[in-house]
C-alpha positions, -999 to 999 in steps of 0.1 A, spaced: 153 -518 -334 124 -517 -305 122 -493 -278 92 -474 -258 81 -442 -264 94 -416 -235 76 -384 -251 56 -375 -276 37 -336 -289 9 -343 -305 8 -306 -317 45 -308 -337 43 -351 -340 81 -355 -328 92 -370 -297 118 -398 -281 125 -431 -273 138 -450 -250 157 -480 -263 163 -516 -246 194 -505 -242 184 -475 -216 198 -452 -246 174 -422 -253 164 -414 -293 148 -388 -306 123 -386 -340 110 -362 -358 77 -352 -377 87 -364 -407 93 -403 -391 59 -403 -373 40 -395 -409 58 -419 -425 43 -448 -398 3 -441 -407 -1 -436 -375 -25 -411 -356 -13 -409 -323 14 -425 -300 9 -433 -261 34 -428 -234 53 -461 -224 36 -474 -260 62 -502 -275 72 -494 -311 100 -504 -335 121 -476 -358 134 -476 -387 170 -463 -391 177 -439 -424 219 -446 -439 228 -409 -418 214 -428 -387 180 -408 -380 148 -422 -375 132 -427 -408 101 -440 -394 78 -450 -364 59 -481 -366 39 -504 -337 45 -539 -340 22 -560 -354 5 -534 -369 10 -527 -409 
């Protein structure tokens, strides 16, 4: 699933999304290491991964591996 992030604290790496569907979801630490990344931009579109209790598992930008 796609969405655009809405916040993100660079100091604690957790923020939320905002989903196509106008729903707001929220990630933690844990689901931003897991992407590689450094650093996420406001408004910046990214695809999650869902984990089987329905958290984010992990944080990725598209077309990026």
């Amino acid at each position: 699933m796609q969405g655009t992030i809405a916040t993100f604290d660079p100091e604690n790496r957790s923020g939320t999304l905002l989903l196509d569907d106008g729903s707001e979801l929220g990630f933690a630490a844990e689901a931003f290491a897991r992407s590689g990344l450094r650093l996420l931009r406001l408004g910046q579109r990214v695809t999650v991964e869902a984990a089987a209790d329905g958290t984010i598992a992990r944080v990725t930008i598209p077309g990026v591996v």
